[in-house]
C-alpha positions as CSV (number, residue, x, y, z in Angstrom):
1,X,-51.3,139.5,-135.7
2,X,-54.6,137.4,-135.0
3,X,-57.9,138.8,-135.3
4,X,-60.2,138.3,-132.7
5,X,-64.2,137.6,-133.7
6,X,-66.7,138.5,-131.2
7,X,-68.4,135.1,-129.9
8,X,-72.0,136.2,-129.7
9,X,-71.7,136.2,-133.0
10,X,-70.6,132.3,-133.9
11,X,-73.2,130.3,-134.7
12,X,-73.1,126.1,-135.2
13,X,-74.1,126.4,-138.6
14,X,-72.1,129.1,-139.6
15,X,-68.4,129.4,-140.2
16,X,-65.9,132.1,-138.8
17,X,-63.7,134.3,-141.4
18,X,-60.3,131.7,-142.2
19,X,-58.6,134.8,-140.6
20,X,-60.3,134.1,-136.9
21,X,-60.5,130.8,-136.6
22,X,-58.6,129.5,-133.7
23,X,-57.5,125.9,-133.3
24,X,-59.8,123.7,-131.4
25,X,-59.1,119.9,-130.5
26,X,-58.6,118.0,-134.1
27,X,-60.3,114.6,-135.1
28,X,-57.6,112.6,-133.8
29,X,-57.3,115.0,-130.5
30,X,-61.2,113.7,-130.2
31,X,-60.5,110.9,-130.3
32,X,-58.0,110.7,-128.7
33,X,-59.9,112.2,-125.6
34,X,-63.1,110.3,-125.7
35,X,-60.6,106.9,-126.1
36,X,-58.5,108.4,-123.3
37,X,-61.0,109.9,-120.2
38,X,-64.2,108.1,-119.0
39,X,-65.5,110.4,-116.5
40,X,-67.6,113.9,-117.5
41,X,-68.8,116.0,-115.6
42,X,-71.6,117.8,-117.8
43,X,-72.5,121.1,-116.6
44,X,-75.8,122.3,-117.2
45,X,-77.0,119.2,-117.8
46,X,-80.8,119.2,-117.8
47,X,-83.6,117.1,-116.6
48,X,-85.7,117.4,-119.4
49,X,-85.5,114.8,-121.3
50,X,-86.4,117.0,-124.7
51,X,-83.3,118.9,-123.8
52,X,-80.2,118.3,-126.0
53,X,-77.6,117.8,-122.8
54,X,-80.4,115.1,-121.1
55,X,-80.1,113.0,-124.9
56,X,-76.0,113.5,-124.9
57,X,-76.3,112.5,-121.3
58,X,-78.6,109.2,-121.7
59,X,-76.1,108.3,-125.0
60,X,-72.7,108.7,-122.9
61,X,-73.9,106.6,-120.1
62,X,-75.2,103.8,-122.6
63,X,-71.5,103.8,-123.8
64,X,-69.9,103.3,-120.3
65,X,-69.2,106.6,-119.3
66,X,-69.4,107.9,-115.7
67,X,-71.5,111.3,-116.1
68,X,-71.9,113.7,-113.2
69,X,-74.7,115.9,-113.7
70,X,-73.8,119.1,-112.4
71,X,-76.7,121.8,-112.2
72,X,-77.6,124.5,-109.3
73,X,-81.2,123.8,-109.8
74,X,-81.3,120.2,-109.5
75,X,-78.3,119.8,-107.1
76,X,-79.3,117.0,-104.1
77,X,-81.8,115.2,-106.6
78,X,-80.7,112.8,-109.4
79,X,-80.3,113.3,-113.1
80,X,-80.5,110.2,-114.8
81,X,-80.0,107.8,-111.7
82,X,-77.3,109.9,-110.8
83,X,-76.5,112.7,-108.3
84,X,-77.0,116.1,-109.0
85,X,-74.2,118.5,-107.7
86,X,-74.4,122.5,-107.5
87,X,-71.0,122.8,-108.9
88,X,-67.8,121.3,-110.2
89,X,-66.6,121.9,-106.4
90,X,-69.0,120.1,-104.9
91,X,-67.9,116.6,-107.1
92,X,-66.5,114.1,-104.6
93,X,-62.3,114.1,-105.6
94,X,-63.2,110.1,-105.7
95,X,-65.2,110.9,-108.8
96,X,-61.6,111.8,-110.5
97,X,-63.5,114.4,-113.3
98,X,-61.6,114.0,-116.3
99,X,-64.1,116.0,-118.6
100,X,-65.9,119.1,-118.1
101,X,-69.0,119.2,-120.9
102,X,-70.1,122.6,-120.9
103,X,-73.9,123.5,-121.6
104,X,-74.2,127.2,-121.3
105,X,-73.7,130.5,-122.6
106,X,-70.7,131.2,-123.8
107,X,-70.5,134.5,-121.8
108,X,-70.7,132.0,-118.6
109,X,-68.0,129.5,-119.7
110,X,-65.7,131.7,-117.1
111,X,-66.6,130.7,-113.8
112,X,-67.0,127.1,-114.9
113,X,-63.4,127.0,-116.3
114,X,-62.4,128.5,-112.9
115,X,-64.0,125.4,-111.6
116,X,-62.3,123.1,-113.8
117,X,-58.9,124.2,-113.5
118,X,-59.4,123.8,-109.4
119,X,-60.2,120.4,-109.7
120,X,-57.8,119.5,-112.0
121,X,-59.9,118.5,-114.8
122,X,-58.0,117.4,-117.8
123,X,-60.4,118.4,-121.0
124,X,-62.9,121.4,-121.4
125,X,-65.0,120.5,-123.7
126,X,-68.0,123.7,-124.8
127,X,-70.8,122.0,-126.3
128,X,-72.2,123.1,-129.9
129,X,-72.5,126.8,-130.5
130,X,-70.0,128.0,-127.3
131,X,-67.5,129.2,-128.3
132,X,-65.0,131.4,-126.1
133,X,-61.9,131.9,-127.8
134,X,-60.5,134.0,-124.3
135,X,-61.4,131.2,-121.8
136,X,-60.5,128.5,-124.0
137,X,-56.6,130.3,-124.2
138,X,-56.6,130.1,-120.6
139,X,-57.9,126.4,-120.2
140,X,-54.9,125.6,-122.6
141,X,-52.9,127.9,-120.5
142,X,-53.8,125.9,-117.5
143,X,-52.7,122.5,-119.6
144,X,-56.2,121.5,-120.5
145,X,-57.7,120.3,-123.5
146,X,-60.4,122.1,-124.6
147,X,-62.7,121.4,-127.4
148,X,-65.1,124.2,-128.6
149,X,-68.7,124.0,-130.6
150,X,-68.5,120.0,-130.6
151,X,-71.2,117.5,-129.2
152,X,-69.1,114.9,-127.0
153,X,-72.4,112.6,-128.2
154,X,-72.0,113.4,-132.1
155,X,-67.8,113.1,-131.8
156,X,-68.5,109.7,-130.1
157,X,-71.3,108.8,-132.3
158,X,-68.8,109.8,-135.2
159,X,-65.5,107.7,-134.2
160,X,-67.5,105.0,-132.8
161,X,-70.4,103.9,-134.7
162,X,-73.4,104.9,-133.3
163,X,-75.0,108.3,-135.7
164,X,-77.4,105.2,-136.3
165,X,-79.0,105.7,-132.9
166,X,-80.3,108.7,-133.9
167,X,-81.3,107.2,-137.5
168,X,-78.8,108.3,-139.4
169,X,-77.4,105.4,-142.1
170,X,-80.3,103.5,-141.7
171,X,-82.7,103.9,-143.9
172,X,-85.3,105.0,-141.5
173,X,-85.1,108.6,-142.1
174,X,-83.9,109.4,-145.8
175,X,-84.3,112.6,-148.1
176,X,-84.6,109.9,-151.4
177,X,-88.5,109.9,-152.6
178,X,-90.1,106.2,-153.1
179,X,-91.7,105.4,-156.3
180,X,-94.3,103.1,-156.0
C-alpha cells in the first residue's frame, strides 16, 4: 500500500520520507523530453524580469525554444516579444504545445492539467517546489509526461551545458577564499 504525503508540505530543499516518494520523469526521461519537444507553453509566466519563470523564460528562448507565455493578467500584451494568452485554450492549435511549464501553486495545478489534457499537450512539467502527486497520476493517466519540482531551465542547463550562464563552473562566483 503507498502512502500518500500531503503536498503543502514538500519543499525544494527538502526530501519526502523513501516511503512517499512517487516516481517523477528520470534524467534520461529529461532528457529525453527537452531533446524531444520544442514548444512550452509556461503558465504563470511573469513579466517581471526578477521573477524566476521571466529568467527560465529569457534562457529557453536563447536555446531555440518556442515559449508561449500564458498568464490571465498579461493576456493580449507580450511577454518577452511574445503573445500573452489567458489560458492554455486560447493558444492557437498552430502553436502545436508540446510542454506545459507550470508556475503556480500546487493546489492550482488542477485546472491547468484540465487544460493541458484538452489540447493535447504531451509533457506536464510543475516547476520547482509543485508538487501534486493526485494531478500528476491523472496527467499520466491521460498519457502525459509529467515532471514534478524540476526547473525545465536547470534540467536544460544540466544536460546541455549552460549552469555557466548563471556562473556556475566559472570561476566567477566560488566558495574557495584567495590568499593574497
Amino acid at each position: 500500500m503507498t502512502e500518500t504525503i500531503d503536498d503543502s508540505t514538500v519543499k525544494p530543499w527538502e526530501s519526502a520520507p523513501e516511503s512517499n516518494i512517487v516516481a517523477t520523469a528520470g534524467a534520461f526521461e529529461r532528457l529525453r523530453i527537452l531533446t524531444r519537444y520544442r514548444t512550452i507553453a509556461m503558465v504563470g509566466l511573469s513579466a517581471d524580469p526578477m521573477r524566476p519563470s521571466h529568467f527560465a523564460a529569457i534562457y529557453m528562448l536563447s536555446e531555440g525554444y518556442d515559449v508561449i507565455p500564458v498568464n490571465p493578467g498579461s493576456a493580449g500584451g507580450e511577454i518577452l516579444g511574445q503573445r500573452v494568452y489567458a489560458s492554455l485554450l486560447d493558444i492557437p492549435r498552430e502553436r502545436n504545445v508540446e510542454i506545459v511549464d507550470v508556475f503556480r501553486r500546487s493546489e492550482d495545478v488542477g485546472p491547468i492539467l484540465d487544460e493541458a489534457i484538452a489540447i493535447a499537450a504531451k509533457v506536464f512539467w510543475m516547476q520547482l517546489g509543485i508538487v501534486n502527486h493526485a494531478e500528476a497520476a491523472r496527467a499520466r493517466d491521460a498519457g502525459m509526461e509529467v515532471v514534478q519540482n524540476r526547473c525545465v531551465k536547470i534540467e536544460h542547463a544540466r544536460f546541455f551545458g549552460g549552469l555557466n550562464l548563471v556562473g556556475m563552473n566559472t570561476g566567477v562566483i566560488t566558495s574557495r577564499r584567495r590568499i593574497g
